[in-house]
C-alpha positions in Angstrom: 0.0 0.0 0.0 1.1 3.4 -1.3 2.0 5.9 1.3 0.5 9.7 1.1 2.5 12.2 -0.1 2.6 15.8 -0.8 2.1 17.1 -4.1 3.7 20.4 -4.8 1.5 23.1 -5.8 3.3 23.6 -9.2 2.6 20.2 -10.3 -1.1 20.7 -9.3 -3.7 21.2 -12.1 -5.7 24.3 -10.0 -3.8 25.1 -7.2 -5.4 26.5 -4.4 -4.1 29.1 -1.3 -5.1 27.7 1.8 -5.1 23.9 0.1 -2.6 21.1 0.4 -3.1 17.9 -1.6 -1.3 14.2 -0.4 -1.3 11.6 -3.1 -1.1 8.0 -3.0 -2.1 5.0 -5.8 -5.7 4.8 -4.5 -5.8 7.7 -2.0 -6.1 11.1 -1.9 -6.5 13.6 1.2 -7.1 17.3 1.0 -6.5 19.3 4.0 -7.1 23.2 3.9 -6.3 26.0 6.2 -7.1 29.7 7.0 -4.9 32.9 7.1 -3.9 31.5 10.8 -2.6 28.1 9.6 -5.6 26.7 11.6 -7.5 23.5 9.8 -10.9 24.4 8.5 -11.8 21.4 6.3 -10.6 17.7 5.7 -11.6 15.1 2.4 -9.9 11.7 2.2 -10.9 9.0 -0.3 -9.2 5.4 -0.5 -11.4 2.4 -2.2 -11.3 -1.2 -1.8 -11.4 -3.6 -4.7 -15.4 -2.5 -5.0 -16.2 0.7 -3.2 -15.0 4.3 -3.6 -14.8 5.9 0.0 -15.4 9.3 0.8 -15.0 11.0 4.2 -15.0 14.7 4.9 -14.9 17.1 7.8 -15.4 21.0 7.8 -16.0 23.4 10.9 -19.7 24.1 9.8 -20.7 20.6 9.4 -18.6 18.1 11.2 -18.1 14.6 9.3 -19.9 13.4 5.8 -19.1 10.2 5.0 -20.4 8.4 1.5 -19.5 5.1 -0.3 -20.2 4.1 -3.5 -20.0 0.6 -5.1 -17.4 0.7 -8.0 -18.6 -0.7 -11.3 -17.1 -4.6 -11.7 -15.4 -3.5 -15.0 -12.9 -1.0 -13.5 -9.2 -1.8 -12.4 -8.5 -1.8 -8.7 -6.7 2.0 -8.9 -9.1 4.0 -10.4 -7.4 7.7 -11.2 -9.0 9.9 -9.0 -8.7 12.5 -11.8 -10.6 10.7 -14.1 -14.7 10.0 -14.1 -15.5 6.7 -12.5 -18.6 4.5 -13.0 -20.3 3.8 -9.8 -23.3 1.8 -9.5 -25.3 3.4 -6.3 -24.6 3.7 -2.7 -22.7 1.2 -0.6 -22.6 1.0 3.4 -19.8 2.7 4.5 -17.0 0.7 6.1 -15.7 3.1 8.5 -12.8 0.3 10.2 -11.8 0.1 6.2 -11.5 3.8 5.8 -9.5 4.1 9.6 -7.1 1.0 8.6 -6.5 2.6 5.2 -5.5 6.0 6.3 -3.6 5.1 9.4 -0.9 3.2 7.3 -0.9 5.4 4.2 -0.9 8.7 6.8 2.3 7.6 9.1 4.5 9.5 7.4 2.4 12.8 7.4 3.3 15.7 10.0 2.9 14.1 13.1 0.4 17.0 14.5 -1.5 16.9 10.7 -1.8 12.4 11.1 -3.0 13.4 14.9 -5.5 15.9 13.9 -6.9 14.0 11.0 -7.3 10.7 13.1 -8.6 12.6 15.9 -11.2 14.2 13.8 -12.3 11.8 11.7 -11.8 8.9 13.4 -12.5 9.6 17.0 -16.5 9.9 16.7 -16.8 12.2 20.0 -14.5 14.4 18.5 -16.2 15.1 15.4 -18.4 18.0 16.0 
């Protein structure tokens, strides 16, 4: 499994101020920041061999999460650039979502893995 990493803003289609992007086969994570450096809002999506997982947090709204079954015919790394086929909602595997972004985050900042876990994994924390 692919670790995430950073991908600098000059290799970035539309960068964004305020945006940081971490890239792994499979995974992506978008973290975003005000003028203060604080987080404001969190998206991480990994799949499995059939779903497409998609977890968010923001300071308005807490934690989304959303699953969607994959259609049979794609390959197991989907480009997360690309459209995908998906064939309706899927019950979202949170344990899958936790595993997955606690090995491919390790090597993140430890205060940005701590933050993210905390936030998105810790379900009293959320709000």
């Amino acid at each position: 499994m692919d670790i995430l990493q950073e991908v600098p803003s000059s290799k970035q289609k539309q960068p964004e101020a305020g945006r940081r992007w971490f890239h792994a086969a499979g995974a992506d994570l978008y973290v975003w920041h005000d003028a203060h450096n604080t987080l404001t809002a969190l998206r991480y999506q990994c799949q499995s061999d059939q779903e497409q997982y998609l977890l968010t947090w923001n300071t308005q709204e807490g934690i989304r999460q959303q699953c969607n079954r994959l259609d049979a015919t794609q390959s197991k790394n989907v480009d997360f650039d690309k459209t995908q086929i998906l064939n309706g909602r899927a019950a979202f595997d949170e344990g899958y979502v936790a595993r997955d972004f606690r090995v491919r985050g390790l090597h993140l900042e430890p205060p940005l893995y701590q933050f993210i876990l905390y936030k998105l994994f810790d379900p009293l924390q959320a709000a």
